[in-house]
C-alpha positions in Angstrom: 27.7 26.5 17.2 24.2 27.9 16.0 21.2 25.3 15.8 20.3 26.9 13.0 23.4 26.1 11.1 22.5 21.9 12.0 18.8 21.6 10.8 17.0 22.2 7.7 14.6 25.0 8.6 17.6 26.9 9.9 15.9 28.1 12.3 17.5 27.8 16.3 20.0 29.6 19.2 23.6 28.2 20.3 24.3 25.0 21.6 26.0 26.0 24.9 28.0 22.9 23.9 28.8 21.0 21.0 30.4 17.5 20.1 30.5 15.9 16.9 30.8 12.0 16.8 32.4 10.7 13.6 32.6 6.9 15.3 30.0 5.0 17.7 32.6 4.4 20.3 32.9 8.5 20.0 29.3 8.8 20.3 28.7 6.7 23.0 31.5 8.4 24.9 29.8 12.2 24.7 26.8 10.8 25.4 28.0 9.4 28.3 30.3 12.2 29.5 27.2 14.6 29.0 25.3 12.5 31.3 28.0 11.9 33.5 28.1 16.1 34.0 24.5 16.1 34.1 23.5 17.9 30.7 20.9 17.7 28.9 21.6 15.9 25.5 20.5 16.9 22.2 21.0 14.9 19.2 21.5 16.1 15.7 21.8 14.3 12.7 20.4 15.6 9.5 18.2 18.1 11.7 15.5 17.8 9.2 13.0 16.8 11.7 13.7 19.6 14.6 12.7 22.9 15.2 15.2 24.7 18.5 13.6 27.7 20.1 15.6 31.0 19.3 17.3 30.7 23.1 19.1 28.1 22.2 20.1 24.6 23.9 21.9 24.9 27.5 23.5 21.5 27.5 25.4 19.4 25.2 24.3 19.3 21.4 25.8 16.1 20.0 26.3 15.7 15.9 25.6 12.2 15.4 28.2 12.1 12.0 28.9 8.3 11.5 28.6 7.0 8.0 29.2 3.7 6.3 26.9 0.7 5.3 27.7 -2.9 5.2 25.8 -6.4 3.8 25.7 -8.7 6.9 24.0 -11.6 4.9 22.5 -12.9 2.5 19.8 -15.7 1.5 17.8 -16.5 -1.4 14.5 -16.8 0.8 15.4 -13.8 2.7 17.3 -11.2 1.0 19.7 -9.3 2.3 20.6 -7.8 5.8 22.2 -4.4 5.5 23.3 -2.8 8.2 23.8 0.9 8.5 25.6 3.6 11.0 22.9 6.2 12.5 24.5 9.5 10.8 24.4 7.7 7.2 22.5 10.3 4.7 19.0 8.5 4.2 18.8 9.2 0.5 22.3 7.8 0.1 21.6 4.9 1.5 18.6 4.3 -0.3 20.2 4.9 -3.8 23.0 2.8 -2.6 20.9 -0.2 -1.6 19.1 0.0 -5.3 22.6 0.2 -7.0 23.6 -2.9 -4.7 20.4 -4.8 -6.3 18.0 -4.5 -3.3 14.8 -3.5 -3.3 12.2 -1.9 -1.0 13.4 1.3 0.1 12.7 3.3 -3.1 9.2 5.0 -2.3 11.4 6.4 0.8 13.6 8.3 -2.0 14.4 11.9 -1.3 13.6 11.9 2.6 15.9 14.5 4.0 17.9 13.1 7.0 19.9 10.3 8.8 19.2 6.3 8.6 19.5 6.6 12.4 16.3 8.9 12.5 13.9 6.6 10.4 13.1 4.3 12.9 12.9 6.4 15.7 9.8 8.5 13.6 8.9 5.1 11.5 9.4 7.4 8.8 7.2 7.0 6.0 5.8 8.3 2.5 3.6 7.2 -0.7 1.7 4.6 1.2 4.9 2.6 3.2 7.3 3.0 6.1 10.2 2.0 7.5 8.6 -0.6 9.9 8.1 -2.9 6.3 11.8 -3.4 6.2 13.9 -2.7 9.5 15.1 -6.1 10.8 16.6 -4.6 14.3 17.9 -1.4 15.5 21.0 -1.6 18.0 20.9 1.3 20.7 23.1 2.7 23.7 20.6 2.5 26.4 21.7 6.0 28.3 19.7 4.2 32.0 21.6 0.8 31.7 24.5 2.0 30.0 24.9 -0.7 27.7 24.5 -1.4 24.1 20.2 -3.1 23.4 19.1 -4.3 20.1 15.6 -4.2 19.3 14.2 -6.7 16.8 11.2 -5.3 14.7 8.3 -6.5 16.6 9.9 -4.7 19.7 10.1 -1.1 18.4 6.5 -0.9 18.6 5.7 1.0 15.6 2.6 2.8 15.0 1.6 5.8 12.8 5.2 8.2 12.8 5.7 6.2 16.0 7.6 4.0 17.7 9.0 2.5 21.6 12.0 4.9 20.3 10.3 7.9 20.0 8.0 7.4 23.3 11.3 7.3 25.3 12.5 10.6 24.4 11.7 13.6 25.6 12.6 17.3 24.1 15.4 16.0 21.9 16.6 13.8 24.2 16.6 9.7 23.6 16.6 7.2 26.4 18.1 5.0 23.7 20.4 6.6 21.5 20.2 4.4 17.8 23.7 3.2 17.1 23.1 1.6 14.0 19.4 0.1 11.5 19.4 -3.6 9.7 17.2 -3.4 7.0 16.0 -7.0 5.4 15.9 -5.9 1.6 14.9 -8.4 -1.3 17.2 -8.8 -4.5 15.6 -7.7 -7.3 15.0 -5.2 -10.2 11.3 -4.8 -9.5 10.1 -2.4 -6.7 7.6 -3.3 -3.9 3.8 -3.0 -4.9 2.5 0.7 -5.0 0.3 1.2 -2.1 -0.2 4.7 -3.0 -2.7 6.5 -5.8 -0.5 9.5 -7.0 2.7 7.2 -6.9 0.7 5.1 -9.4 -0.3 7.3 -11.4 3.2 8.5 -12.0 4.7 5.6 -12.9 1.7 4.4 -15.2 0.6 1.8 -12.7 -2.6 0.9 -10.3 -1.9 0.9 -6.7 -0.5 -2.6 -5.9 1.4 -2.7 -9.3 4.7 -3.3 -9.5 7.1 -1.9 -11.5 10.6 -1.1 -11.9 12.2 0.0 -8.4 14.5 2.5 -10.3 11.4 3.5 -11.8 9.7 4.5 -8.8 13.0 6.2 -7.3 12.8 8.9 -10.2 9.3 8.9 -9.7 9.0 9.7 -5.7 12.4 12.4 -6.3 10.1 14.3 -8.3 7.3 14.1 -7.0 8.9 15.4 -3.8 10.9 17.9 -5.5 7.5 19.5 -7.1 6.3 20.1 -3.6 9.4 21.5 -2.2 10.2 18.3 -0.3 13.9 17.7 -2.0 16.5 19.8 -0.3 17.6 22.4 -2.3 19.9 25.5 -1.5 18.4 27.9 -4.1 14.6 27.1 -3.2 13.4 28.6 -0.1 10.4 26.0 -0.2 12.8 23.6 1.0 14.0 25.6 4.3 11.5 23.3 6.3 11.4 20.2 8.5 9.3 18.6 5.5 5.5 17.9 6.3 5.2 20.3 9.7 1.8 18.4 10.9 1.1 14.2 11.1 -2.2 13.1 9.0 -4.2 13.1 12.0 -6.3 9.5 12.8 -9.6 10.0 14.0 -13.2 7.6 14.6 -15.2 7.6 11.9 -17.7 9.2 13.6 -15.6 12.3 13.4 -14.3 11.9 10.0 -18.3 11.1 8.8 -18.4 15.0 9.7 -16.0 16.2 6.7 -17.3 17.1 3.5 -17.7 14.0 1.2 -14.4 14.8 -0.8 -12.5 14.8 2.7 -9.7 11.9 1.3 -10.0 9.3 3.9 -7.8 6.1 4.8 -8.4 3.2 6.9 -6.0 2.0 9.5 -6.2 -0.7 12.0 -4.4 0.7 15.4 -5.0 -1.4 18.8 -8.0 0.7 19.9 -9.5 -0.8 16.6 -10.4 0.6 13.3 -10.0 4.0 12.7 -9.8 6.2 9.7 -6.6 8.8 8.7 -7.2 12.0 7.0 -5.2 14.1 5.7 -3.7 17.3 7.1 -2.9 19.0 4.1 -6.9 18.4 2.6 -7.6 20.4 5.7 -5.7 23.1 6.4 -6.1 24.3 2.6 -9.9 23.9 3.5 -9.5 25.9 6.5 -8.3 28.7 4.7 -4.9 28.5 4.5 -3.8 27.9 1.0 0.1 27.7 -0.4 2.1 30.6 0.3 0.0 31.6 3.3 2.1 34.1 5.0 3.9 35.7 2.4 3.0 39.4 1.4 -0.7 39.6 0.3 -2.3 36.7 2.4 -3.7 37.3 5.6 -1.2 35.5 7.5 1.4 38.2 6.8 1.3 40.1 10.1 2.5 36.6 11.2 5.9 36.7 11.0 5.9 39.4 8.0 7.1 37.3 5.4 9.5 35.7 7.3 7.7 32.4 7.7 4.8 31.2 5.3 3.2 27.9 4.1 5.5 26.6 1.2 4.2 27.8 -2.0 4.5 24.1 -3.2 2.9 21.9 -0.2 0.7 23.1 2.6 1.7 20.8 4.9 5.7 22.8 4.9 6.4 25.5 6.9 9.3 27.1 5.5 12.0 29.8 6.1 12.1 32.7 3.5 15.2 33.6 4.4 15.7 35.2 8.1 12.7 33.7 9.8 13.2 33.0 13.7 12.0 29.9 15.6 9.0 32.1 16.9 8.5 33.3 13.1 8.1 29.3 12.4 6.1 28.3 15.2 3.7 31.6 14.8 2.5 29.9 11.3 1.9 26.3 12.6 -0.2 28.2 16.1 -2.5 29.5 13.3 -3.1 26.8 11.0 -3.6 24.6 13.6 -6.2 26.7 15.5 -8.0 27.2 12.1 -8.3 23.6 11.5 -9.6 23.0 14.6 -11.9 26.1 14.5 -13.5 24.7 10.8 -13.6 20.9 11.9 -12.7 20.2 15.7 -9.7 18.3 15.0 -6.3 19.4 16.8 -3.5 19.1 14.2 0.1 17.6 16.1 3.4 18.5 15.1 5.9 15.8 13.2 9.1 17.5 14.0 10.1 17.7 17.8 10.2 21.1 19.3 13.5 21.8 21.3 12.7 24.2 24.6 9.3 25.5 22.2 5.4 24.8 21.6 2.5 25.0 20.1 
C-alpha cells in the first residue's frame, strides 16, 4: 500500500505493512500485535495532516476506519454529549451534528480529516477550536495497555497543541484516540463569531451571532475559495491544508513588523504574547500564490511539481506528480525566507513521517 494513496497531498513510499481497522476492538488489536513484534506504528486516518518521506514507512501503517456517532445524553442546562468513533469523516460529523439540532461545531465546517485527529492537533479555524467543545477523549494507552479517558482540562491544549500530540513521536501516538465526546448546545443559532472575515461573510460583527447553518455555508466557501475544501479536479487542494502554524512570538518581536503586520493576542502560561500570521508573512517575504509554478523563481524547486497554492499561501500543494522531497523543497524555502526578512522560524502543522525541514 502506497502512503501516497492514504493522505491528501498524495505524496509518500510503501507501508512495509498495512492493517486497516474497521472496529476499536480491531484497532486496538494491530496496535497491539505491531507492538507486540516491535514495529513502529503509523496511524492514518483521513491523512490530511501528514506528509511520509518518498522511502516509505518500515513498520506497520494502521488505517484507523471506524465510523459511527451516537447521543450519550442530554440536558437542558448542558446540551448534548455526542460521542464519536476516531475514523468518523470530520465534516460529516459536523453537518450531522447541525442536522441533529446541535450547535457549535459549524466554523470547523469543511476541515479535511478524522474526528479522532481534532483533538490530538486542537484543530481549529475562524477564531475557535476544538478545545471549546470536547468533553473527553477515550484512548488505548500503548505503555499501560489499557483503555484512559481524558476529560478536557487534562488534554492540555494550547495553540494546534495538546498532552496528545506531545506524546507522539514521528507518527506514532503513545495514546491512540479511540473515540471524542463533544458537549454541543441545542439550538438554531451558531456560537458568537470570533473571527473578522467570518463576519464579514455572514453580515455580522465579530461576536454576533447568527444562524449556525448560516455560518456552515459561510466557512465551506470561504475554505473552498482558498483551495482548503477537498476537491479531485482542483490541484490547490492536493495539500495537508495550512503547511505552517501562525507562529506566537513577544511583542517585542512582533513590534518589529511593519504596522499592517495583522496581529492577535493570546494568553499562554509564559504570559501574554502576540500571534501573527504565517500567511501575512511569507507573501511579504516574497513568496506570493503560485510560487513554484512555471515563471516564479521557485520553479527550479521542484519544477512545477510542487508550488504555493494559487488560492492560499499558507498550502503547499501537489500539481500532479510531486514527490515528498518536491513538497518539503517548497516549505525549506519559504521558511528560510521568512526568517531571512523578519527572524522568525516558521514550524510545520502537519507531522513529517521519516522527513524534515
Amino acid at each position: 500500500m502506497k502512503l501516497a494513496d492514504l493522505t491528501t497531498t498524495a505524496v509518500g513510499g510503501d507501508a512495509a505493512r498495512y492493517v486497516e481497522a474497521t472496529t476499536e476492538r480491531e484497532l486496538i488489536d494491530a496496535v497491539t500485535a505491531a507492538d507486540d513484534a516491535g514495529d513502529d506504528v503509523l496511524l492514518v486516518a483521513g491523512g490530511s495532516n501528514l506528509v511520509v518521506d518518498d522511502a516509505g514507512f518500515e513498520g506497520t501503517v494502521i488505517r484507523v476506519a471506524t465510523r459511527g456517532s451516537s447521543l450519550e445524553d442530554l440536558a437542558s442546562c448542558s446540551g448534548g454529549m455526542i460521542a464519536v468513533e476516531a475514523g468518523h469523516d470530520w465534516d460529516a460529523f459536523v453537518a450531522e451534528s447541525l442536522e441533529g439540532g446541535f450547535v457549535g461545531l459549524e466554523a470547523l465546517s469543511g476541515i479535511p480529516g478524522s474526528a479522532g485527529a481534532t483533538p490530538v492537533q486542537n484543530v481549529g479555524a475562524y477564531g475557535t477550536d476544538v478545545s471549546h467543545t470536547i468533553a473527553r477523549v477515550r484512548t488505548w494507552d500503548r505503555v499501560t495497555r489499557q483503555t484512559v479517558s481524558f476529560a478536557n482540562a487534562d488534554l492540555g491544549f494550547g495553540y494546534r497543541d495538546s498532552i496528545l500530540k506531545r506524546a507522539t513521536a514521528n507518527g506514532s501516538p503513545r495514546y491512540v484516540v479511540l473515540q471524542v465526546v463533544f458537549q454541543l448546545k441545542q439550538g438554531t443559532l451558531g456560537a458568537p463569531i470570533g473571527y473578522g472575515e467570518l463576519a464579514k461573510a455572514v453580515g455580522s460583527d465579530v461576536g454576533g451571532r447568527v444562524a449556525a447553518r448560516q455560518i456552515r455555508a459561510a466557512v465551506l466557501e470561504l475554505r473552498a475559495g482558498k483551495g482548503m475544501v477537498l476537491d479531485p479536479e482542483d490541484r490547490d487542494t492536493y495539500s495537508t491544508g495550512s503547511f505552517f502554524t501562525n507562529p506566537v512570538v513577544d511583542e517585542s518581536l512582533a513590534a518589529t513588523l511593519p504596522e499592517d503586520a495583522p496581529r492577535y493576542p493570546v494568553a499562554t502560561e509564559s504570559g501574554e504574547r502576540v500571534k501573527l500570521s504565517a500567511a501575512w508573512l511569507i507573501d511579504r517575504a516574497g513568496f506570493g500564490k503560485g510560487y513554484g509554478l512555471e515563471g516564479t523563481d521557485g520553479f527550479p524547486l521542484a519544477e512545477g511539481r510542487a508550488a504555493l497554492s494559487t488560492k492560499h499561501t499558507l498550502a503547499i500543494t501537489n500539481r500532479g506528480d510531486a514527490t515528498a522531497s518536491d513538497i518539503l523543497a517548497v516549505a525549506r524555502a519559504v521558511r528560510a525566507g521568512v526568517a531571512d526578512k523578519y527572524g522568525i522560524t516558521l514550524h510545520n502543522e502537519p507531522l513529517l513521517i521519516n522527513c524534515a525541514l
